[in-house]
C-alpha positions in Angstrom: 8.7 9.4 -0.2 7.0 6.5 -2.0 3.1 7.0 -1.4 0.1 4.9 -3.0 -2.0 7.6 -4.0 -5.7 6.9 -3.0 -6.7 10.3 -3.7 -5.8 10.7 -6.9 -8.8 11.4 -9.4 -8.6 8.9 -11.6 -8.1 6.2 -9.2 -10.5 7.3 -6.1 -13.5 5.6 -7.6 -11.9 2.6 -8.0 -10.2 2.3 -4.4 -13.4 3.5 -3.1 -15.0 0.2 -4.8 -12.3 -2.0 -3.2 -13.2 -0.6 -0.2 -9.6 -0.4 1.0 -9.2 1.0 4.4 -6.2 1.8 5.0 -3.0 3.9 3.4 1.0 2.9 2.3 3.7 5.9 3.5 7.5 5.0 2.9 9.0 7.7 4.2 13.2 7.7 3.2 16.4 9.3 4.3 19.3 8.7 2.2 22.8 8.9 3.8 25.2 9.1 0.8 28.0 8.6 2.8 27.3 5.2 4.2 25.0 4.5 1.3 22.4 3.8 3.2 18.5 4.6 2.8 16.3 4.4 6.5 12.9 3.8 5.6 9.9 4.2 7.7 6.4 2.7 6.8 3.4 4.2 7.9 0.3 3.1 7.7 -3.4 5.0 8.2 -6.8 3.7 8.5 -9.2 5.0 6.3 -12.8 5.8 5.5 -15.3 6.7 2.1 -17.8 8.7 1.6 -20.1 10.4 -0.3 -20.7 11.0 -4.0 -18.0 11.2 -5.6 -16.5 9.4 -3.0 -14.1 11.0 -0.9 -11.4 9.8 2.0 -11.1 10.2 5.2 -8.4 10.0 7.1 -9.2 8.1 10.7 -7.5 8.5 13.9 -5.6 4.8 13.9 -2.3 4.6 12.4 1.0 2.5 12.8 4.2 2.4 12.2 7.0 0.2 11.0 7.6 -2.5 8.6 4.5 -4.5 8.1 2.3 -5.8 5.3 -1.7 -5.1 4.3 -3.2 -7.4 1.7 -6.8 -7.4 0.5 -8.6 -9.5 -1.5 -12.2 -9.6 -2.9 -14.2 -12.3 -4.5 -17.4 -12.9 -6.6 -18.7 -16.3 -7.3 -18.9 -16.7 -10.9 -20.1 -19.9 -13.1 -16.8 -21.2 -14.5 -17.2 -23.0 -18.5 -18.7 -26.7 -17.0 -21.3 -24.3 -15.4 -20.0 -24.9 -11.9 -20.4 -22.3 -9.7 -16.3 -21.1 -8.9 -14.6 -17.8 -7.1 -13.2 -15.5 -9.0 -10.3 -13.0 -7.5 -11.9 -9.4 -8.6 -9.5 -7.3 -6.3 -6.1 -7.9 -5.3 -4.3 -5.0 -3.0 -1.0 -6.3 -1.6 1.3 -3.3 0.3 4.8 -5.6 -0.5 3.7 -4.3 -4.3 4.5 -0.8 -4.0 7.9 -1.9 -1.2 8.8 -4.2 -3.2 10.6 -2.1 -6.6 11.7 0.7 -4.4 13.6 -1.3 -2.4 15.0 -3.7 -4.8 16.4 -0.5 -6.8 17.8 0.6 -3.8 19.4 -3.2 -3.2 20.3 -3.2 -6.4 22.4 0.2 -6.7 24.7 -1.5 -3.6 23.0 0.4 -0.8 21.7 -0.7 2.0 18.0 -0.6 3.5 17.1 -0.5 7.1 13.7 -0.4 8.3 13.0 1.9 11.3 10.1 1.5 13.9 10.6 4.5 14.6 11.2 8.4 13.6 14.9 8.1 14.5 16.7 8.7 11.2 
């Protein structure tokens, strides 16, 4: 399973800053035999709350391949003192699919993406 850990101590303040909303699962069965991996991606909605902030898990949820990005921007006076955006958050899902299943590519096996439970 390759998770992005939202609740993990040292990071929760900061996701809660980002206000991110929703949760990565890649769920994986290996099948040596036909070396093969079956992936399934899940995603949850989430909320924040209280001091120290904590998550909630909400009722929504989906599954199957698919791709959350999240971007924040503050406007900022750029070194000709012009007023500019500056990126301050970037959350893209592809970054945490992206290295597991290049190593898997790259060891000669084959990745499928499920839409469903099926393995």
């Amino acid at each position: 399973m390759a998770e992005w850990r939202l609740a993990e101590p040292a990071f929760r303040h900061f996701f809660s800053l980002s206000q991110l909303t929703r949760t990565l699962t890649i769920r994986m069965r290996f099948f040596p035999e036909e070396r093969e991996v079956r992936a399934i991606e899940e995603q949850r909605e989430i909320t924040w709350y209280g001091d120290p902030p904590r998550m909630k898990i909400g009722h929504q949820a989906s599954r199957g391949p698919g791709r959350s990005l999240s971007k924040d921007w503050t406007v900022e006076r750029g070194p000709d003192g012009r007023r500019r955006l500056q990126e301050s958050f970037s959350f893209d899902s592809a970054d945490m699919k992206r290295p597991v299943r290049s190593t898997i590519l790259e060891e000669g096996w084959i990745w499928r993406s499920l839409l469903s439970e099926d393995f």
